[in-house]
TORDOZA-825160 format. One line per field, with one value per residue: residue in three letters; x, y, z of N, C-alpha, C in turn; residue number from 1. Coordinates in steps of 0.2 Angstrom, whole numbers. Example, Ala and Ser with C-alpha at 12.3 -4.5 7.8 and 13.67 -1.06 7.14 Angstrom:
<sites>
type = ALA SER
n.x = 66 64
n.y = -28 -11
n.z = 39 35
ca.x = 62 68
ca.y = -22 -5
ca.z = 39 36
c.x = 66 64
c.y = -16 0
c.z = 39 39
seq = 1 2
</sites>
This chain:
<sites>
type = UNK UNK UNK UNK UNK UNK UNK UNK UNK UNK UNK UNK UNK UNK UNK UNK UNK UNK UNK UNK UNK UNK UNK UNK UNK UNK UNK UNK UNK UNK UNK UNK UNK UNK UNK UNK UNK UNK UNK UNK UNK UNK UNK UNK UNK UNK UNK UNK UNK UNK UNK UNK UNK UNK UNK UNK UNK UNK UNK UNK UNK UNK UNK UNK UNK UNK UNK UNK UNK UNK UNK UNK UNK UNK UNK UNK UNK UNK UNK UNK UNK UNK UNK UNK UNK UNK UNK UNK UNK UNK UNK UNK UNK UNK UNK UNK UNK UNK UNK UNK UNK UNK UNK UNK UNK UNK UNK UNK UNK UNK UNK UNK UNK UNK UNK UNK UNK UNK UNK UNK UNK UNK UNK UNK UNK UNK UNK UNK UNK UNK UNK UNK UNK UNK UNK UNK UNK UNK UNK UNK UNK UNK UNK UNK UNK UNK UNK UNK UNK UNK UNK UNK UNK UNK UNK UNK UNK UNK UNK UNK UNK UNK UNK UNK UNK UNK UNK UNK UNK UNK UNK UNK UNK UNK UNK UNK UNK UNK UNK UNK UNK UNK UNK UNK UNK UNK UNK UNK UNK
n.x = -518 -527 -534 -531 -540 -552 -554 -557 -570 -577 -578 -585 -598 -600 -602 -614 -624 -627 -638 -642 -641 -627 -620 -617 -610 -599 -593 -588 -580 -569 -568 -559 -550 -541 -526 -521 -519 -527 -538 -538 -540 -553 -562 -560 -566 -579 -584 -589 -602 -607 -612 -623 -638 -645 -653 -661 -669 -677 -689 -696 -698 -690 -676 -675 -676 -666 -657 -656 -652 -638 -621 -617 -604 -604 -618 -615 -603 -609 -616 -610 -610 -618 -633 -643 -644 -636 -649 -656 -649 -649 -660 -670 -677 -668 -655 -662 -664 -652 -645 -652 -648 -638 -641 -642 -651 -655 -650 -657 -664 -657 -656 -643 -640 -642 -648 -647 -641 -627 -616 -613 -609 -600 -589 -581 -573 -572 -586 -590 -597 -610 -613 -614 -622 -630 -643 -642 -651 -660 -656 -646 -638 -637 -631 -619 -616 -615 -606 -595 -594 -591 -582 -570 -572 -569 -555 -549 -550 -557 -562 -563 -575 -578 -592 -599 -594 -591 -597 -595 -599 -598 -598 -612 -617 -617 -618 -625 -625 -626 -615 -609 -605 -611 -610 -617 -622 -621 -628 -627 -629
n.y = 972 959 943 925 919 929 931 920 920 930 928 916 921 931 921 913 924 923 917 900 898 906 901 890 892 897 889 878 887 888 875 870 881 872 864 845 838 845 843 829 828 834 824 815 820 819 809 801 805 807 793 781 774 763 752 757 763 756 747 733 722 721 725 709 703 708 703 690 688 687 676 667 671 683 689 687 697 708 709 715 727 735 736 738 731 719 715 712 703 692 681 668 661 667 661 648 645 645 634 622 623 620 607 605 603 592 593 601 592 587 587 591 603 619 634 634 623 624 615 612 623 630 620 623 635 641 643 651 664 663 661 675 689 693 689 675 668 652 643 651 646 633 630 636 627 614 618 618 607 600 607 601 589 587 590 581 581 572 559 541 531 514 507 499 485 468 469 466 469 481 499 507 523 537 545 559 568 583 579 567 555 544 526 516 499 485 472 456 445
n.z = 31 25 35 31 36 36 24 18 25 20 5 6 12 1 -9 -3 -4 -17 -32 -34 -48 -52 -40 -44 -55 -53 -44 -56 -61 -52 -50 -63 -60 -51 -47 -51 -37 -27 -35 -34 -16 -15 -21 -15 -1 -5 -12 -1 1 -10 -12 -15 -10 -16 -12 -3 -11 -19 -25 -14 -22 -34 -26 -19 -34 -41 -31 -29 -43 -38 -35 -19 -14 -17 -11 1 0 -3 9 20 16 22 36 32 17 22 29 16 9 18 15 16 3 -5 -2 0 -15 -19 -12 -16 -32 -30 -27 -15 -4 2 14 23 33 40 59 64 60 66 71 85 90 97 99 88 79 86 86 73 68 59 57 65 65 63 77 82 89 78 68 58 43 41 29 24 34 32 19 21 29 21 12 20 23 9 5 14 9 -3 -1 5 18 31 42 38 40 47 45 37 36 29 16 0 -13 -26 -26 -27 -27 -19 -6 4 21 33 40 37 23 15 9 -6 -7 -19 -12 -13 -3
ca.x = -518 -535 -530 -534 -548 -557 -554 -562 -576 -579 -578 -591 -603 -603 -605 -621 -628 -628 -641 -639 -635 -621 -614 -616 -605 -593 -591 -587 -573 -565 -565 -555 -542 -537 -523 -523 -519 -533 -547 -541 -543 -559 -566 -562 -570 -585 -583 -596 -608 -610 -613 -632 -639 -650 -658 -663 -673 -680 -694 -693 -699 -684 -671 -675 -674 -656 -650 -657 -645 -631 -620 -613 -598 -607 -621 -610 -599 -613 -620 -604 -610 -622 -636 -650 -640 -636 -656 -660 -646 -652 -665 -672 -679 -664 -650 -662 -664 -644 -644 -655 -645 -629 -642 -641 -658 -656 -646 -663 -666 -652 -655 -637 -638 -649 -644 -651 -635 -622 -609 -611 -609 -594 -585 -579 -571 -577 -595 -593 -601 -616 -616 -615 -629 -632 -646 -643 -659 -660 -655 -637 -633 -637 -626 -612 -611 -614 -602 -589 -592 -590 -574 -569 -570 -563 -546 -547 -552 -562 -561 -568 -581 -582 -596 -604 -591 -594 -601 -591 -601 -596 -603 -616 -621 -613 -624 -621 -630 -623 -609 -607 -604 -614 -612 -624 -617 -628 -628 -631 -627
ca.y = 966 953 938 921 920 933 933 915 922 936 923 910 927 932 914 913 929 923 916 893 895 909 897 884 895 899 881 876 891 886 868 873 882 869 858 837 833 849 839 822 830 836 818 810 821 821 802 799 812 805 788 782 767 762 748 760 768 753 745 727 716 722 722 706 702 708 699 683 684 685 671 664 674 690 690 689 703 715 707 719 732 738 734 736 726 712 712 709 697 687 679 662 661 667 654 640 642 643 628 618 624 615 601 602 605 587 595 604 588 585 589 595 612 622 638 631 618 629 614 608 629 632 615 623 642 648 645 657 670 660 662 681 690 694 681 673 664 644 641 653 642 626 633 638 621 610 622 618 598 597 609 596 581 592 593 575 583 568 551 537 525 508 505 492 479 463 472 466 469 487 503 510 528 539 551 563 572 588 578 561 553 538 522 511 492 479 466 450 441
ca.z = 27 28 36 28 39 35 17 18 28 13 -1 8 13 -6 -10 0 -8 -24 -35 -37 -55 -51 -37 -48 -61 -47 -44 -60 -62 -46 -51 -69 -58 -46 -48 -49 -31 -25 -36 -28 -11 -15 -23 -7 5 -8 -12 2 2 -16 -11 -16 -8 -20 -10 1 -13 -23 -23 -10 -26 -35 -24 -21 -41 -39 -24 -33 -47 -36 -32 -14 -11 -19 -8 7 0 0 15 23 15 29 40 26 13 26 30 11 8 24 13 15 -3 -9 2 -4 -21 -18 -9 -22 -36 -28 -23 -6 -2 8 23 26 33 47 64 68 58 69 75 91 91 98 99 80 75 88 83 69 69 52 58 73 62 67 84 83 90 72 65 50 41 43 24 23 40 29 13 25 33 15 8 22 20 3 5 17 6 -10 2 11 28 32 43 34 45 43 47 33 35 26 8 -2 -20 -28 -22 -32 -27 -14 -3 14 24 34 44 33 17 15 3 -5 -8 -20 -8 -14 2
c.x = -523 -530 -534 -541 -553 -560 -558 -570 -581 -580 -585 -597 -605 -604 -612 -625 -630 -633 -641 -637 -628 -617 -613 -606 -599 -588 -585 -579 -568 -561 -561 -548 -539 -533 -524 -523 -525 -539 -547 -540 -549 -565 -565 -565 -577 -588 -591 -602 -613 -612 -620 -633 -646 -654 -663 -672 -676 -686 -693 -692 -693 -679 -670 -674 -664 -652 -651 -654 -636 -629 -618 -610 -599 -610 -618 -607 -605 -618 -615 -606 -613 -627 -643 -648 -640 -643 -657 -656 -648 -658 -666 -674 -671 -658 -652 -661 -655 -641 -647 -651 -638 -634 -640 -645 -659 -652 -651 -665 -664 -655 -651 -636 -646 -646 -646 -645 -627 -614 -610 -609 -603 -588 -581 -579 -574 -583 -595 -598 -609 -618 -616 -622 -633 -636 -645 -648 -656 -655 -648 -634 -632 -630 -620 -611 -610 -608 -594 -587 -590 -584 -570 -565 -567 -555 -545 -546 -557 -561 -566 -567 -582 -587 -601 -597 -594 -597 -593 -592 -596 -602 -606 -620 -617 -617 -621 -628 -626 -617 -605 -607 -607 -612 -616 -620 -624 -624 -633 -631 -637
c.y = 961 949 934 921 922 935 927 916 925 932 920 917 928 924 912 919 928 917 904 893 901 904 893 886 895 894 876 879 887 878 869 876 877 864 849 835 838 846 832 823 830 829 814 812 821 816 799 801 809 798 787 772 764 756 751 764 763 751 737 722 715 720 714 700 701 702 690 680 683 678 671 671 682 693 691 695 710 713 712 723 737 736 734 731 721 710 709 706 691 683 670 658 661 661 650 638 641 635 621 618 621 607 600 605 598 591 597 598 584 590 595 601 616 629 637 625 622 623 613 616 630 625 618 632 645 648 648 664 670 662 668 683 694 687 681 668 656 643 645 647 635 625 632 630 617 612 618 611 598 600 606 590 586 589 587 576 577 560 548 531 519 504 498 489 472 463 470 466 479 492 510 518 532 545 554 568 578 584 571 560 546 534 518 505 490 475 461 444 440
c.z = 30 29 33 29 37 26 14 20 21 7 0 8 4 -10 -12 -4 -14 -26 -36 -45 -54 -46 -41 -54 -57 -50 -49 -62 -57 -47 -58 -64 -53 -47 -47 -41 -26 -26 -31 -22 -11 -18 -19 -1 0 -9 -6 4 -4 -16 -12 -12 -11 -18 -5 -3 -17 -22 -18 -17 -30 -35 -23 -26 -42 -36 -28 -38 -44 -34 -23 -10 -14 -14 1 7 3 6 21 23 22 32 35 19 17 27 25 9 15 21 13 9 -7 -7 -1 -9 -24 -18 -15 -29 -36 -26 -17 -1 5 15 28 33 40 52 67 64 59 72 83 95 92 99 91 77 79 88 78 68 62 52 63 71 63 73 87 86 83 70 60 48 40 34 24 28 34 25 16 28 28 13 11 21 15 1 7 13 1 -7 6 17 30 35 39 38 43 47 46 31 33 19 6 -10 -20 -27 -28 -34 -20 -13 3 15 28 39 40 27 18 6 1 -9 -13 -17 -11 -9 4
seq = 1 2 3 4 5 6 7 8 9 10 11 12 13 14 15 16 17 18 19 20 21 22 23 24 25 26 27 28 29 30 31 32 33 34 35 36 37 38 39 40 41 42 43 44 45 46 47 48 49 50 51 52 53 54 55 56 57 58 59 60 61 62 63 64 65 66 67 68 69 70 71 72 73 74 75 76 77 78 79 80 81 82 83 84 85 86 87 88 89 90 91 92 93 94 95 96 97 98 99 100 101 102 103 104 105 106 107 108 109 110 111 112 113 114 115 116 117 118 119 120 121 122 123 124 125 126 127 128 129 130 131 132 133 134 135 136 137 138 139 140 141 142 143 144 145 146 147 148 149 150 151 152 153 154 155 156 157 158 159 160 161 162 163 164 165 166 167 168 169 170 171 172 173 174 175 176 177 178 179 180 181 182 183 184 185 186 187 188 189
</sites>
């Protein structure tokens, strides 16, 4: 009596000997007899094989195009994906016109968001992804720190400065920058 082994050996050897459109037929037979929890075996060892990384195959101008309709928390996701996805979401073009579209093109403009300012990025733990040795481009860093201000005030995380004592007209205009919130008084004094 053949043992498994060898009966598996036999099977794969005439396998190989045969023609791509006869394994193909095989194939097809094989797949027809197999029960439901043999096919989802076989579509999870298969599952990655059939993976296509289709950034890998486009053209730059393209992908690009792509990554430019994503939003925020889009771009981030497939920035996990892998190491060529994280490069073409790491875009400076794309984070700014991010950033412009939220209006907060003025942070550009602050000192204190630099990746170069290692306390203003370890200050605050959800920015340590910053200080990876993974680079992120100057405008994601911007995004991520307006983002977390303006989270901030949203949820009344915020001391308030008094700094223009004596304004005692009504305040006209309210502005900030990446750490502050500024008022503007009309001062008739």
């Amino acid at each position: 009596m053949a043992t498994f082994s060898s009966k598996k050996n036999e099977i794969l050897r005439l396998f190989c000997d045969c023609t791509k459109q006869q394994q193909n037929d095989v194939l097809k037979e094989l797949l027809v007899k197999c029960e439901p929890l043999q096919l989802r075996i076989l579509y999870h060892e298969l599952k990655p094989l059939l993976a296509v990384n289709f950034v890998a195959y486009l053209p730059n101008e393209l992908v690009d195009k792509i990554f430019f309709l994503l939003d925020a928390k889009d771009l981030c996701n497939v920035a996990m994906c892998n190491s060529l996805w994280r490069e073409k979401a790491n875009n400076d073009a794309i984070w700014k016109k991010l950033c412009k579209d939220k209006n907060w093109i003025k942070f550009n403009d602050n000192p204190s968001i630099s990746s170069n300012n290692e306390t203003t990025m370890t200050a605050n733990p959800a920015l340590s992804i910053l200080n990876s040795n993974l680079k992120t481009c100057r405008w994601k860093e911007i995004y991520i720190r307006a983002y977390l201000l303006n989270q901030n005030w949203n949820k009344g995380r915020y001391t308030a400065i008094h700094m223009l004592r004596g304004h005692n007209q009504r305040v006209v205009s309210l502005s900030c920058d990446a750490d502050y919130y500024y008022r503007r008084f009309v001062d008739l004094n």
